[in-house]
N, C-alpha and C positions, 0 to 999 in steps of 0.2 A: 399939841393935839393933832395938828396935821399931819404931823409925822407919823404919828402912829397909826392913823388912817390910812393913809398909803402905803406902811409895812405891811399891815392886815388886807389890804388890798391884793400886795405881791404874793402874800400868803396863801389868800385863797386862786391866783392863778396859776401859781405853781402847782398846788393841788390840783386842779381841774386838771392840767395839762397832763403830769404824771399818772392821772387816773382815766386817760384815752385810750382806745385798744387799737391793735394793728393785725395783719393776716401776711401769711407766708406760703409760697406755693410749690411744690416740690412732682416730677414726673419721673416715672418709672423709665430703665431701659428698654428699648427692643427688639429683640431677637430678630435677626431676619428669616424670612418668611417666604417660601414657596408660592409665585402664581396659585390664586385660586386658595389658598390658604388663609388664616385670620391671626389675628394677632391681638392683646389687650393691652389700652393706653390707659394707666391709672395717673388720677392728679390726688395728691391731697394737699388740703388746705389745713394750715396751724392756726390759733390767734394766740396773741401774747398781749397781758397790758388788760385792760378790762374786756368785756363781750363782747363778740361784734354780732350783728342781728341782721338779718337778710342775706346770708355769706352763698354763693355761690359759684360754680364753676363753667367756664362758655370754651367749648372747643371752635378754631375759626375753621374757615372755609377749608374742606378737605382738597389737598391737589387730585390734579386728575391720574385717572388712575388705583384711586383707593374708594372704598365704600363704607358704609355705616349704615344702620339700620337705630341706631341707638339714636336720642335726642342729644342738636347741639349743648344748651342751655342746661343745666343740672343742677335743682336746687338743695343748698345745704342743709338754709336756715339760721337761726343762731346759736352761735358758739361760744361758749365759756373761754375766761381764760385761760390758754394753756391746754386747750380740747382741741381735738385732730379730728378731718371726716376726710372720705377719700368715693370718689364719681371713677366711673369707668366708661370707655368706649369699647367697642370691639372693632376693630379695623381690619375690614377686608382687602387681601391684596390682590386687585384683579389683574395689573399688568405690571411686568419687573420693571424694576426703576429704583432709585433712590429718593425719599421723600421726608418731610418734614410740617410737622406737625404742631401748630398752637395752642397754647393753653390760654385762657385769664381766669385768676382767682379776682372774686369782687365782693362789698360789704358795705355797711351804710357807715357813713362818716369815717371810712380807712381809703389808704389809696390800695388800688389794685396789684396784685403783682402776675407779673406775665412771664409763661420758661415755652420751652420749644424743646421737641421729640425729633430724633431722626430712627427711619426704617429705610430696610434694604430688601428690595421684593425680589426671590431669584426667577430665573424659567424654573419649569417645572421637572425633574429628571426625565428623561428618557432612555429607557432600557430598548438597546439591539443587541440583535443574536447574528453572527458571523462565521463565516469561514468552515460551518460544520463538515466534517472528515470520518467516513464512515472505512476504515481500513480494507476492510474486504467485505464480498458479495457472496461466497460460499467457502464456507470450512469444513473439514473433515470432525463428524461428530465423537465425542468424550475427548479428542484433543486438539482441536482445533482454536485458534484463538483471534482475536478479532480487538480492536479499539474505537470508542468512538467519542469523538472532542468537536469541539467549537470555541467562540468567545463572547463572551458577554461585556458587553461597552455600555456605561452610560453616559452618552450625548448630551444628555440637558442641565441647567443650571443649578442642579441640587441634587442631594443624596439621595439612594434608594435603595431599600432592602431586595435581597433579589430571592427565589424558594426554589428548588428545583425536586422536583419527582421524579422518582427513574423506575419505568417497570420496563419488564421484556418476558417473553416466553422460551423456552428451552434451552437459556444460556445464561450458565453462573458469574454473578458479577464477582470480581477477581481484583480489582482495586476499582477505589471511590468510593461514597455512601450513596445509597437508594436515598436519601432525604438530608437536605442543608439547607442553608441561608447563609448569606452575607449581605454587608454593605456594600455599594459602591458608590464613593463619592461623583461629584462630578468630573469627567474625565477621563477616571479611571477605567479600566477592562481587567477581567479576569477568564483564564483557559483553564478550563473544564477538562478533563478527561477520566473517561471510564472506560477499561480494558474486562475482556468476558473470552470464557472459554465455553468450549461447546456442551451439551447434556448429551446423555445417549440416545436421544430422540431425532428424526431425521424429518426434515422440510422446510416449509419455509417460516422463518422467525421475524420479529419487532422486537426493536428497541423502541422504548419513547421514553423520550425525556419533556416531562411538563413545567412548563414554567412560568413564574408570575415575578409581578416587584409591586411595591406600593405606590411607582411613578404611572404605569400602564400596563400594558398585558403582549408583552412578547409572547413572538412564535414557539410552539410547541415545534422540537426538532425528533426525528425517527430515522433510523436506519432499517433497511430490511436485508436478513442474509440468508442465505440457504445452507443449512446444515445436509455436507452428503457422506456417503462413505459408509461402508459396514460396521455393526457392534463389534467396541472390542469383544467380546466373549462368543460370538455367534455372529454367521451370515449368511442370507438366504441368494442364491444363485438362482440369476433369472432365467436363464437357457439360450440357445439360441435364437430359438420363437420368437423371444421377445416376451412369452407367457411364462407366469412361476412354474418350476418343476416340484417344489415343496425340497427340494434338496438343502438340506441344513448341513453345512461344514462349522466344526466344533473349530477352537483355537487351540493348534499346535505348540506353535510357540512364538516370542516376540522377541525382539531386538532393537535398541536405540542403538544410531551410531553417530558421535560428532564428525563432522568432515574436516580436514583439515588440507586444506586448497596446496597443491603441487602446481610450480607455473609451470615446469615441462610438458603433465599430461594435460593443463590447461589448456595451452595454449597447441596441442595438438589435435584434439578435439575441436577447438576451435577452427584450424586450419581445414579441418578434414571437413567442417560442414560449411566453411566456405565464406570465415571472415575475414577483415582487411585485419593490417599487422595493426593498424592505429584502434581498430574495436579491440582488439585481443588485447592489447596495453591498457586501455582505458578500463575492460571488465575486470580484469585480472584487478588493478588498484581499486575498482570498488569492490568487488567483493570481496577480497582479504578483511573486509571491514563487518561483513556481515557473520552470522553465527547461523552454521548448517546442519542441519541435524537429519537423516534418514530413521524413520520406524517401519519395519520389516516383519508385517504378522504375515502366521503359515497356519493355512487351514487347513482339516480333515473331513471330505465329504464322504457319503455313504459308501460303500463299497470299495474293491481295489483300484488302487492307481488313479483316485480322484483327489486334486487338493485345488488350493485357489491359494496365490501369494499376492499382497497386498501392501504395498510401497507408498506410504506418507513422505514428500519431501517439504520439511519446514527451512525457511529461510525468513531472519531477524533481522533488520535495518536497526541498529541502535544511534544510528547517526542522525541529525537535523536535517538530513537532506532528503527530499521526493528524489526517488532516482525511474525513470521509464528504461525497461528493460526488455531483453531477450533472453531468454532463460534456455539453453541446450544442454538434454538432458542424455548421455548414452545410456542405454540400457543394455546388461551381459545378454550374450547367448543364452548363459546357464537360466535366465527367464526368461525368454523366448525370443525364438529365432527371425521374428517376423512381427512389426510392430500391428500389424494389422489382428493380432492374436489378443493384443490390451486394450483397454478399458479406462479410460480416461474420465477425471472430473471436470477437464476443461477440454475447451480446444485449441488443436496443437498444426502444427506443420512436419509433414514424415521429409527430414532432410535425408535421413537412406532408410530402407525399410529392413536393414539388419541390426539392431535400430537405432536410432538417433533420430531425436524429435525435439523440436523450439516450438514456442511461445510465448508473446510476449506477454509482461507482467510490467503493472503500474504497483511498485513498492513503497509505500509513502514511509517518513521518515515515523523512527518509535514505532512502527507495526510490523505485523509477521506475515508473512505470504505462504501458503501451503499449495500441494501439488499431490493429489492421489492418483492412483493406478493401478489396476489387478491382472491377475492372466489365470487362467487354470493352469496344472501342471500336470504331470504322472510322477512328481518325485515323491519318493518315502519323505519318511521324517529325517535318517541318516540324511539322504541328498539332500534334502531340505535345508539343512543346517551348514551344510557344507557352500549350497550357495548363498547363502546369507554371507558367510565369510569372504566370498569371492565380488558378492554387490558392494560389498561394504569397501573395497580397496577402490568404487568409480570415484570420481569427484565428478561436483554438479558445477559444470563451468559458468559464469553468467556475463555477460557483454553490455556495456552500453550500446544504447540502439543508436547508430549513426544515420542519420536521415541521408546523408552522403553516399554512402554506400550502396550502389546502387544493383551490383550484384548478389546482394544479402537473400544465402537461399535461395538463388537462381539456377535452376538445370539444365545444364549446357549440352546434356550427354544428347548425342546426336544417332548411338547405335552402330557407329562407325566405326569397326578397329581399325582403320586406316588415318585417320584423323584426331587431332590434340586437341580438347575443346577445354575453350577457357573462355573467362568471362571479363570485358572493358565495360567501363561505366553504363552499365547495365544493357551489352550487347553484345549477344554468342557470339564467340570464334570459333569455327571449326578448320583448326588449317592441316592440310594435306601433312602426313605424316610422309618422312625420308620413304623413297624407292626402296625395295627391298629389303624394308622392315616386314619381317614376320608378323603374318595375322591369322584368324581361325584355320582357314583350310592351303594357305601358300603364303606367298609375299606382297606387298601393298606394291603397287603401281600407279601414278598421279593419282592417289584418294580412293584408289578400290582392291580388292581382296581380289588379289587373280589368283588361279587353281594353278601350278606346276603341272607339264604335260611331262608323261615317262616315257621311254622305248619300250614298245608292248611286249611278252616275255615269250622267250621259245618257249611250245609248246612241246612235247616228247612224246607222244603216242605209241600204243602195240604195233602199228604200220613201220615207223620210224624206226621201231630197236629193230624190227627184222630186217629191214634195208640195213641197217649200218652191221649187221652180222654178217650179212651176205658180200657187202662192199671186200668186208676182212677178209671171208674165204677167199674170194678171186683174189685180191693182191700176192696171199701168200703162196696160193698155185702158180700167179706169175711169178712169182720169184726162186721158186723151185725150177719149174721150168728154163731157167735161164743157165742159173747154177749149173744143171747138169747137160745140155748144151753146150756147154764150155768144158764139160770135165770130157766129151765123147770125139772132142772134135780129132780127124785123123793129123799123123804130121808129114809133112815131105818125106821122100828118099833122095840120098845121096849117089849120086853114081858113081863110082871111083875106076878110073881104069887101070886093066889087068897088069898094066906093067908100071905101074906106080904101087900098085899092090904088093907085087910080089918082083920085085927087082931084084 
C-alpha cells in the first residue's frame, strides 16, 4: 500500500509540473535612422505550456541620445497557450551614435526572458551646391550658345533625394531636363550641366536653377547673359547719332565657315601684332584643339550702295581644360579699311588700325565663346559674295596669355623714320637708325631726317639768250678779220744786181 501511494504521488507531480506554462521573447531589427528621425522597436511575447496571467513587456532605461514618448512598462495581460502579443516603442533618434536597447518579457509564476536591440543613428544629409560655371555673359541671339553647371555634394551622414527646376527666359535649353531627381548617398556629388542656345529676342536673360533635397534646402543657383547681335532675317541700324533711323536692312545672304588653323599664317599674324615666339608656340598647340567656325550674314539696306556685313566668330573648347586667353582677330580690307569703322560686341584693343584687334577671353573647358562685329558697306550683292570668299581664307589666331610677356600689344612706334623701335621686357627702344639710311624727305643723320641741299639751277632768261648771240657775232667778226689780214699782207722785194742779171 505505500507504494502505491507514492507512485500516485509522483503521478500527480509529474502532472502539475508538465501542466506549468512558460513565456518567450523575441525583438524586431532596426533599420538605421537619420538624426532627428524615429524608428519602431516591437517585442513580442509567446507562451507555451499552460497560460501565463499577468504577461507583460518593460523596456529599460533609454541611452542617451534617444527619446520616447511611449510608456516603458506595457501590459499584456494573460495569454493562452501558444498565443502571441506584441508592444511597440517608437524611438526617436535625436543624436547619431550607435545604441542598444532592452527588452524584459514577464508573467506570474514563469521566469522572465530578456533580448536586446541595436540602432544606428546617422547625421542627418547635407546637400551643397559648388563650383557653379556660367560659360558666358553675352551671346549672339538665334545662335549663340552658352552652358551652365555646378555640383551637388552631399556632406552629411545619410542619403538625400535631391529636385532641381530649371526655368530661364529667351534661351532654348538644348541639353538636360527642366525637371529631375536623384539620390545622393552620403558622400556622394553629382555634376549638373545644362547647355542653351540663344532665341531671336535680344537683352538681358536668367537662368535659374531651383533646388531642394529632403536633407535641407540648398541654394538656388542663376546665371545672367545678355543676348546681342542682329535677327537673323532682319536688322535695324542705329546711325551715327546714336538714335534709330528706322533703316531696316533685309538678309542677303549667309555663310558658315569651319577654320582650319594654318601655323605659317598663324604665327605671322601673331608676330606682326607683337607676340613672343613662346606665346605663338603655346596658342598655336591650344588652339589646333578648339573648333572655329565664322558666320558671315550680308545685309540690304534701303536704297543704293547701303548694306551692313555682320561676322559671328564662334570658338568650341571641347577639352577639360579653362584656358585664359588673347584672341587676335585680322580683319580683310575688303571689310574695312579702318577698325574704327566696326562695331563690336565686346571690347577690344586696336593692335593696328588697318585692322587687327585682340581681346582677351576666359574659355572655360566644354563651352563656346563667340565674338560679333558689323560695318556698313557700299558692296553689291556680287561684292558681297566675293568678300565673303576672301574673309573666309583669315584664320583667327588665339595665344596663351603669357603674364611674362611684358611687351604684349605694346606701341613702340615713336613717329621716327630715323629710328628702329622695338620693345625689351616692357621698355621702348628707339635706337638711332644707320647714317644715311633714307627717310621721308633725305637721309637720316644721328636719329633725324636731314633734307639734302642741291646747287641751285642756271637760270636762262630773254637777257641771257641775247647776250650769248651777241658774244657769237663778235667772235666770228674777230675771226674774219684776222683771216684776211694775213691774206693782204705785202711781201719783200729782191734786188738782184744788173750784172748778176744779165752776165
Amino acid at each position: 500500500m505505500k507504494k502505491i501511494l507514492l507512485l500516485l504521488l509522483a503521478v500527480m507531480l509529474a502532472g502539475f509540473v508538465s501542466a506549468s506554462g512558460s513565456i518567450s521573447l523575441s525583438l524586431n531589427s532596426l533599420e538605421a535612422i537619420t538624426e532627428g528621425d524615429t524608428v519602431t522597436l516591437t517585442g513580442t511575447v509567446t507562451t507555451s505550456g499552460d497560460s501565463v496571467s499577468d504577461v507583460s513587456l518593460e523596456l529599460g532605461d533609454l541611452p542617451s541620445g534617444t527619446s520616447t514618448s511611449d510608456s516603458a512598462s506595457q501590459l499584456v495581460g494573460t495569454l493562452s497557450s501558444g498565443q502571441s502579443s506584441s508592444k511597440s516603442w517608437t524611438i526617436r533618434g535625436d543624436v547619431a551614435g550607435s545604441y542598444t536597447f532592452n527588452v524584459t518579457a514577464s508573467g506570474t509564476d514563469v521566469s522572465s526572458d530578456f533580448k536586446n536591440a541595436s540602432l544606428v543613428v546617422n547625421t542627418a544629409g547635407y546637400v551643397q551646391i559648388s563650383d557653379k560655371n556660367c560659360s558666358a555673359t553675352s551671346i549672339v541671339k538665334s545662335s549663340g550658345t552658352m552652358t551652365m553647371s555646378f555640383i551637388a555634394q552631399n556632406t552629411g551622414g545619410s542619403s538625400a533625394t535631391v529636385s532641381i527646376n530649371l526655368t530661364n527666359t529667351g534661351l532654348t535649353l538644348s541639353s538636360g531636363s527642366t525637371s529631375t531627381s536623384f539620390t545622393l548617398d552620403s558622400g556622394s556629388q553629382s555634376t549638373r550641366t545644362y547647355s542653351f542656345t540663344a532665341g531671336p529676342s535680344a537683352g538681358a536673360k536668367t537662368i535659374t536653377s531651383a533646388i531642394t533635397s529632403t536633407a535641407n534646402d540648398p541654394e538656388d543657383q542663376t546665371c545672367s547673359v545678355t543676348i546681342t547681335g542682329t535677327d537673323i532675317n532682319t536688322a535695324t541700324d542705329a546711325g551715327t547719332s546714336g538714335q534709330a533711323n528706322n533703316s531696316v536692312y533685309v538678309k542677303q545672304s549667309e555663310k558658315i565657315i569651319t577654320i582650319i588653323l594654318d601655323s605659317a599664317a598663324f604665327n605671322a599674324l601673331l608676330e606682326e601684332a607683337g607676340y613672343t615666339t613662346q606665346a605663338k608656340t603655346d596658342g598655336f598647340n591650344i588652339a589646333k584643339e578648339f573648333t572655329i567656325q565664322r558666320k558671315i550674314i550680308n545685309y540690304k539696306g534701303a536704297g543704293d550702295n547701303n548694306y551692313k556685313t555682320e561676322v559671328t566668330l564662334t570658338i568650341t573648347n571641347p577639352t577639360s581644360t579653362d584656358h585664359n586667353l588673347f584672341l587676335v582677330e585680322s580683319i580683310p580690307k575688303t571689310f574695312t579699311s579702318n577698325s574704327s569703322n566696326i562695331t563690336f560686341d565686346k571690347s577690344f584693343i586696336i593692335v593696328k588700325s588697318d585692322p587687327i584687334v585682340s581681346l582677351g577671353i576666359l574659355l572655360l573647358k566644354n563651352a563656346t565663346y563667340t565674338l560679333t562685329y558689323s560695318a556698313k558697306t557700299d558692296y553689291n550683292v556680287e561684292k558681297t559674295e566675293l568678300f565673303n570668299l576672301a574673309f573666309a581664307k583669315e584664320t583667327p589666331p588665339i595665344t596663351e596669355l603669357i603674364a611674362t610677356d611684358l611687351c604684349l600689344n605694346k606701341n613702340c612706334d615713336d613717329s621716327n623714320p630715323c629710328t628702329i623701335d622695338s620693345c625689351s621686357n616692357g621698355t621702348c627702344l628707339n635706337t638711332n637708325a644707320s647714317d644715311g639710311t633714307y627717310c621721308t624727305s633725305g637721309k637720316c643723320v644721328t636719329g633725324e631726317c636731314v633734307i639734302e641741299r642741291q646747287a641751285p639751277p642756271i637760270v636762262r632768261g630773254e637777257n641771257s639768250s641775247k647776250l650769248t648771240i651777241v658774244g657769237i657775232v663778235l667772235t666770228v667778226i674777230i675771226i674774219i678779220t684776222v683771216i684776211l689780214f694775213l691774206a693782204v699782207k705785202p711781201k719783200k722785194n729782191v734786188k738782184l744786181g744788173k750784172n748778176k742779171l744779165f752776165k
